[in-house]
C-alpha positions in Angstrom: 60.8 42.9 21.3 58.2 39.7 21.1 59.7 37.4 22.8 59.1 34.6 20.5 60.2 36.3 17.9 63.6 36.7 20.0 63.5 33.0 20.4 63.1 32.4 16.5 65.4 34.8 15.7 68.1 32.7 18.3 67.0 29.6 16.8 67.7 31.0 13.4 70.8 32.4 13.9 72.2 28.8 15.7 70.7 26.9 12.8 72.8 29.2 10.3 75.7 28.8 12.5 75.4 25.3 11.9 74.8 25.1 8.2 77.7 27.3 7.7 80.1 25.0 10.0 78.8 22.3 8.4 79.7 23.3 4.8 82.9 24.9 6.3 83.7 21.3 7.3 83.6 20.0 3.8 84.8 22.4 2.4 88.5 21.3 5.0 88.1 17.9 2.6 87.4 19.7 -0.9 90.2 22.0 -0.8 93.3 19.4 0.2 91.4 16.9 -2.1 91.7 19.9 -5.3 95.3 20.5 -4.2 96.2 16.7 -4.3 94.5 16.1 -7.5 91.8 14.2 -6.7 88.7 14.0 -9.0 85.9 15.7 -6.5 82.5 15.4 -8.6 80.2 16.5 -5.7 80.2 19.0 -2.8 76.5 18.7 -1.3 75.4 20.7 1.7 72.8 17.8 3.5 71.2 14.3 2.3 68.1 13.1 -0.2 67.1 14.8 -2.9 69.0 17.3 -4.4 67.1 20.8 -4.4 69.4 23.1 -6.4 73.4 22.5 -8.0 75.4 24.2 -10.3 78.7 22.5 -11.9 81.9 24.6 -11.9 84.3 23.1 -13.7 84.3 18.5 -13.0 82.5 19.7 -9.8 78.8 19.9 -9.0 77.9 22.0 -5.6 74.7 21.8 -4.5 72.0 21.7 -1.6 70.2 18.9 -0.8 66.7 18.8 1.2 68.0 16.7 4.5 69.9 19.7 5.7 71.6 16.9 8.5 75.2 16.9 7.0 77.2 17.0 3.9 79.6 15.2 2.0 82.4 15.5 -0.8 82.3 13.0 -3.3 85.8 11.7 -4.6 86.3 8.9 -7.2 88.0 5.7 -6.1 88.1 5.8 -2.7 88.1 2.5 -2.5 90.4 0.1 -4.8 88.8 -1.9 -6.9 88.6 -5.6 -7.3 91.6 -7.4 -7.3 89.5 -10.2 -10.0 91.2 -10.2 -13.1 89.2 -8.0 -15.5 87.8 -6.2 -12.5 84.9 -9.4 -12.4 83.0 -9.6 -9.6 82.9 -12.4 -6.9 80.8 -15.3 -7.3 80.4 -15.2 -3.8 76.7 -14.1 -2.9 76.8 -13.4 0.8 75.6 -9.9 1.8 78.7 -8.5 3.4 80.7 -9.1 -0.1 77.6 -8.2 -2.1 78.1 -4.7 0.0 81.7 -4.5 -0.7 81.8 -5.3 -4.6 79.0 -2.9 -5.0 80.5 0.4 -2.7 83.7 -0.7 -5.5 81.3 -0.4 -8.2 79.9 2.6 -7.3 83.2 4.2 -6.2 84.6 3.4 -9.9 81.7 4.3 -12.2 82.5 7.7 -12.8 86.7 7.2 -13.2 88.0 7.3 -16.8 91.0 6.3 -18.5 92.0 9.8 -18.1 91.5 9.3 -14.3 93.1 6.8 -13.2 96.2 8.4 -11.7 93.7 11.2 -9.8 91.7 8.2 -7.8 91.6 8.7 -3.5 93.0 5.4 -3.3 95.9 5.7 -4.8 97.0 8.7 -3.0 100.1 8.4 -0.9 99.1 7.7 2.9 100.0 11.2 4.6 97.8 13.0 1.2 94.5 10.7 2.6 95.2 11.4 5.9 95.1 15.5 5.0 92.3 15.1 3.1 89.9 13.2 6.1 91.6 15.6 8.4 90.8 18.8 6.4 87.2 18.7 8.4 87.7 18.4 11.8 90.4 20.6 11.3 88.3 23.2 9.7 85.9 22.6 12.7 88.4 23.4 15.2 89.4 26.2 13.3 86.2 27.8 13.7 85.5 26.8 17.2 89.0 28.5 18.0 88.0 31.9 15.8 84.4 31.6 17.5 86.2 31.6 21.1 88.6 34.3 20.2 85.3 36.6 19.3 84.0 35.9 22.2 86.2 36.3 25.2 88.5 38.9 23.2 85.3 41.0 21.8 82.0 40.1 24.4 83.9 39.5 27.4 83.7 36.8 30.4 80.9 37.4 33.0 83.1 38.5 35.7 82.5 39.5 39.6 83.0 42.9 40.1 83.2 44.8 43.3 79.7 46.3 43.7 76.6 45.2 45.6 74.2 43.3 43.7 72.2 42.5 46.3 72.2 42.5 50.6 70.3 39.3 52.4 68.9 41.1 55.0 68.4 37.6 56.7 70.9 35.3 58.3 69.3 31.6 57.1 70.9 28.1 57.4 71.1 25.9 54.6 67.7 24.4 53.7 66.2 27.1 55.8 63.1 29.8 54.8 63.6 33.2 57.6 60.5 35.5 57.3 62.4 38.8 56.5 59.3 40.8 58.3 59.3 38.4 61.7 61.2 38.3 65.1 63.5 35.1 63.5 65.2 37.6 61.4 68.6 37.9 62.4 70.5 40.7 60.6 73.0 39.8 58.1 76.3 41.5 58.9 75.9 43.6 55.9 72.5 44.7 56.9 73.2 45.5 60.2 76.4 47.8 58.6 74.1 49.3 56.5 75.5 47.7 53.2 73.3 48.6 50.2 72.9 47.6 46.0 75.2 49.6 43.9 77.7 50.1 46.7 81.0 49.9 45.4 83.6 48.7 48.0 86.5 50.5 47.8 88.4 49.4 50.6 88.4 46.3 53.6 90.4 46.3 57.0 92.4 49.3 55.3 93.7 47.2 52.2 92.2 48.6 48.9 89.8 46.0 47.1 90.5 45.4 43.7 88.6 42.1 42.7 85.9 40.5 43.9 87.7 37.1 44.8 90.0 38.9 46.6 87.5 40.5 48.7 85.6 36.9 49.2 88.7 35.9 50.6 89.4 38.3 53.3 85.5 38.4 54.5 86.0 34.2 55.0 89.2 34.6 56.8 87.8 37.4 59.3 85.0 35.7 60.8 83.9 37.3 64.5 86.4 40.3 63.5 85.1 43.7 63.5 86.6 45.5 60.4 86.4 48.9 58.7 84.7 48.7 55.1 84.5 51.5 52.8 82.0 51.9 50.1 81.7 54.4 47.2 78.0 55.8 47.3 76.2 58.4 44.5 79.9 59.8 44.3 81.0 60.0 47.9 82.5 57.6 50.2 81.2 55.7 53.1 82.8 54.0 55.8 81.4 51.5 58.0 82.1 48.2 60.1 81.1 45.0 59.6 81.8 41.7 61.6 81.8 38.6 58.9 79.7 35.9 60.5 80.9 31.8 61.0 79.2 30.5 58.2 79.0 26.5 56.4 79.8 26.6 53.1 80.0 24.0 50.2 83.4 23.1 49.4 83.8 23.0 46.3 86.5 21.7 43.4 88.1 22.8 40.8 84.9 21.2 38.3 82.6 23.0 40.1 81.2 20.2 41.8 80.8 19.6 45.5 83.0 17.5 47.0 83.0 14.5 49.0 84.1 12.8 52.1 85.3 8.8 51.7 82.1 7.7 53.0 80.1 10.0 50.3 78.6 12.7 52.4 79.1 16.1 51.5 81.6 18.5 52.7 81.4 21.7 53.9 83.7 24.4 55.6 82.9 27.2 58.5 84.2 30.3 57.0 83.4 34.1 57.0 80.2 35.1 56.0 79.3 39.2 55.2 75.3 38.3 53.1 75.8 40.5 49.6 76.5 39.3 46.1 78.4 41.0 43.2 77.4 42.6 40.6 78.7 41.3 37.3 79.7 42.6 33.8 81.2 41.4 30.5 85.2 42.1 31.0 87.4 41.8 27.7 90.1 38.8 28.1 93.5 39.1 26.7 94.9 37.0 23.2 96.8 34.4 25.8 93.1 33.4 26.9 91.7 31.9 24.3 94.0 28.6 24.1 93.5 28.1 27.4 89.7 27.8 27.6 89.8 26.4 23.9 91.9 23.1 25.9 89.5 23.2 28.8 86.5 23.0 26.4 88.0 20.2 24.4 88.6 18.4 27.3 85.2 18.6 28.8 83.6 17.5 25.2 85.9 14.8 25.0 85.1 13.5 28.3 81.2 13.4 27.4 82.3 11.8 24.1 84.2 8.9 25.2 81.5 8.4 27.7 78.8 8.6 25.0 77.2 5.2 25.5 76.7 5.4 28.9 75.2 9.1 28.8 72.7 8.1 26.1 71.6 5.1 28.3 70.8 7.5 30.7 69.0 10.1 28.5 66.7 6.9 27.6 66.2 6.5 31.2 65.7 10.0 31.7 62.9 10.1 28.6 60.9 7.2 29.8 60.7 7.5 33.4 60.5 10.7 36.0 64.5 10.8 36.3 65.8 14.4 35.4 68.1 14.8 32.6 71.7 15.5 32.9 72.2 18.9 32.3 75.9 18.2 31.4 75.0 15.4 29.0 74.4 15.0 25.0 71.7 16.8 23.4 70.4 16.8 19.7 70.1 19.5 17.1 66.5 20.2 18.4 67.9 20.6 21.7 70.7 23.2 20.7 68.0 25.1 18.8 65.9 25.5 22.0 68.7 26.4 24.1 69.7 29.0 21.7 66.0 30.5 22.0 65.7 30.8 25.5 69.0 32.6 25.7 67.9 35.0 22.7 64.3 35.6 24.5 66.1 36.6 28.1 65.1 40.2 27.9 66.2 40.5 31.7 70.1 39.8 30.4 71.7 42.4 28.4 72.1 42.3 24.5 75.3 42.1 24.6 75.7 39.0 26.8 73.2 37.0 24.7 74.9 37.5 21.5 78.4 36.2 22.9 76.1 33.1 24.8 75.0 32.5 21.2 78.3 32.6 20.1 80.0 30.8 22.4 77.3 27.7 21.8 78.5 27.7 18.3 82.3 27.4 19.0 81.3 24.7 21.3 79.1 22.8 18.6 82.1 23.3 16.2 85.1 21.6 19.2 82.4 19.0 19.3 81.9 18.2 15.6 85.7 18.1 15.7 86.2 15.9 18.2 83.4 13.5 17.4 84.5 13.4 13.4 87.8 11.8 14.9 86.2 8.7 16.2 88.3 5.6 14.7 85.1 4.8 13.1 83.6 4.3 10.0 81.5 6.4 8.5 83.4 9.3 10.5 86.6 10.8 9.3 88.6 8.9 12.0 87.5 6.0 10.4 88.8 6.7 7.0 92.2 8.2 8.9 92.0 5.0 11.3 92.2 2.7 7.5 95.0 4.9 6.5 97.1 4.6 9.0 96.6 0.7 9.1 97.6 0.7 5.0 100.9 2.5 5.8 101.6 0.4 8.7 101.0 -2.2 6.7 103.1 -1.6 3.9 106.2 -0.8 6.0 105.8 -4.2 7.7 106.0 -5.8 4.0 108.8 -3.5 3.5 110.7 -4.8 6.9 110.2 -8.4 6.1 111.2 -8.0 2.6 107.6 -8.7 1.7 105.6 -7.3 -1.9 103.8 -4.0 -1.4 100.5 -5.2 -0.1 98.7 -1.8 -2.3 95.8 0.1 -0.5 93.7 -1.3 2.0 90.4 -2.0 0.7 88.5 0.3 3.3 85.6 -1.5 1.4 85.7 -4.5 3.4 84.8 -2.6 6.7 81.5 -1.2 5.3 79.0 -4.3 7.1 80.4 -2.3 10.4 80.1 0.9 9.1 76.8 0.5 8.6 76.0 -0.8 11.6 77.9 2.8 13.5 75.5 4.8 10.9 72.3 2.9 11.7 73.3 3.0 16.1 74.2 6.7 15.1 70.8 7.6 13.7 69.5 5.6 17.0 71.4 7.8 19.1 70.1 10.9 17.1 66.3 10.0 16.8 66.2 9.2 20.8 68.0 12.6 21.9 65.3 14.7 19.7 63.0 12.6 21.9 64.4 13.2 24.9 64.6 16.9 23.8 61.4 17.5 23.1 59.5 15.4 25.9 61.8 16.4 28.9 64.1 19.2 27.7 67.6 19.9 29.2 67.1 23.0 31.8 70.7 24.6 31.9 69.3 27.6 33.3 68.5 25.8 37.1 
């Protein structure tokens, strides 16, 4: 197939996964806000104009034509003045101008029929449910998404034949031509090792992983041992003496790791010169868990770091510095990444589609975890104001104190405005940085 049409059709297919999450998200607030009562007048899939809707019942559902987001639309979520007669402030400074009107606007649609189905009056735990209902729908899908994928595609996996034999023995840094005198014979060229060998058997102990087999060739360094290989149906028995080789050592992130001055470690070990052949292996039910905590973890960690990795996209977008291929990237990047993996005939069909699929459940842990941000506009923010009104009110309860009512999550908005505007910032420089100097994951 074209292969830009393959990277269309993996841009597509990411964008959809996104659009669906994203209306999968609202739909976590809609359904808890139905089952609690609340008045819901919108559900909108994205921002501006609204480009089709139908009303079902006191709710309109519609599409709107910023496809960046959604939103649920719930009467009174925030309380309204506490003026007699609902009259608003005399005050004219800007932060209570944005206050009385966010009331205002909250209110105009509640009617005397209404006013015991407003947000704000909602016990705490109920408006906690509700703001949680996304993130929670998120996870939920990045957990299904993750189950498909390791339970149905498979993990790449080692397996015990030859990929490929270096004929060469070459030190690290080092270019050996393959055709010249400086060619020294890599163990398993000199034995005679070839691709599509499957080893069967090392020093007489039967092989049955690929790690396993790592293991023994590093610990027999200068020991001549018996291998046997499976070859177009029959078996083949050779010896091979595993070299002293340096080797990274590396931790359990996957990084290199360090002496205390900063330089580099390495380890002599055994050293044979093939690789492994992989292939998609099934993972059991008790898997998935697992991997969902380590991904969480690993989003998290770029999250709560967020302002110092954007700082260094910007540097990374103005200057010759490389991008972080671990850092954030923006809807624009995702979309290209999704591409290249769709257009990479050289990698079976199967392993794209659970690459594509695994991207998703990672976008979905990541709208999860970045939704429960204690701050406003997110859900965190709302579920951060919650728990501060019930905290409050059992205080007043303690001291023998009137119920203080609901905290007016109005007052907050100057801030939350302030998030929104450094969050569209934050957005409009990584679709930069994506399009002028790309993220290569692929080395």
């Amino acid at each position: 197939m074209n292969p830009v049409l393959l990277f269309i059709l993996g841009v597509v297919f990411v964008a959809l996964g996104v659009a669906i999450s994203i209306a999968l998200h609202e739909v976590g607030h809609l359904v808890p806000a139905k089952l609690f009562k609340v008045r819901v007048t919108k559900y909108m899939i994205g921002f501006g104009p609204t480009i089709w809707s139908t009303k079902r019942g006191e709710t309109e559902y519609g599409f709107k034509a910023l496809p960046l987001g959604g939103y649920v639309a719930m009467i009174g979520m925030y309380p309204p003045n506490k003026d007699d007669g609902g009259v608003r402030p005399s005050s004219t400074g800007m932060f209570q101008t944005l206050a009385t009107e966010a009331r205002s606007m909250a209110h105009e649609e509640v009617g005397p029929a209404d006013e015991a189905r407003v947000f704000y009056k909602l016990p705490v735990w109920k408006k906690i449910i509700i703001m949680l209902g996304g993130p929670a729908m998120n996870m939920l899908i990045g957990l299904v998404l993750l189950a498909v994928l390791l339970m149905g595609f498979g993990v790449a996996t080692a397996t015990t034949t030859i990929a490929d034999v270096s004929k060469c023995q070459v030190a690290a840094g080092k270019t050996v031509d393959p055709n010249s005198s400086d060619c020294k014979l890599t163990p398993a060229a000199a034995a005679g090792l070839q691709p599509n060998d499957t080893i069967k058997s090392f020093d007489g102990r039967p092989v049955t992983s690929w790690d396993e087999l790592t293991g023994w060739i590093r610990a027999s360094a200068g020991k001549a041992v018996a291998i046997t290989v499976e070859r177009n149906g029959s078996e083949v028995t050779t010896s091979v003496t595993p070299v002293l080789s340096s080797r990274p050592v590396v931790g359990a992130d996957g990084r290199q790791e360090q002496d205390p001055s900063g330089a580099l470690k390495y380890q002599e070990v055994g050293f044979l010169g093939i690789g492994a052949q992989s292939a998609l292996v099934p993972q059991p039910a008790s898997s998935v868990l697992p991997m969902a905590g380590q991904n969480i973890a690993q989003i998290s960690g770029v999250i709560f770091n967020l302002p110092a990795r954007v700082v260094g996209v910007a540097k990374a977008a103005f200057s010759a510095e490389p991008r972080d291929p671990n850092g954030p990237i923006s809807v624009v990047g995702v979309g290209r990444v999704a591409g290249e993996v769709a257009a990479m005939e050289q990698v079976p069909l199967q392993a794209r589609i659970g690459t594509l699929v695994g991207l998703l459940a990672g976008l979905n842990f990541a709208l999860a975890i970045f939704n429960l941000v204690p701050l406003l506009p997110l859900d965190g923010g709302h579920v951060a104001g919650a728990l501060y009104e019930g905290a409050r009110r059992r205080v007043a309860k303690w001291r023998g104190k009137p119920d203080p009512g609901a905290f007016d999550i109005a007052k907050l908005l100057p801030a939350t405005y302030v998030v929104a505007a450094l969050l569209m910032a934050m957005s409009a420089l990584l679709i930069y940085a994506d399009i002028v100097k790309p993220v290569n994951i692929f080395g």
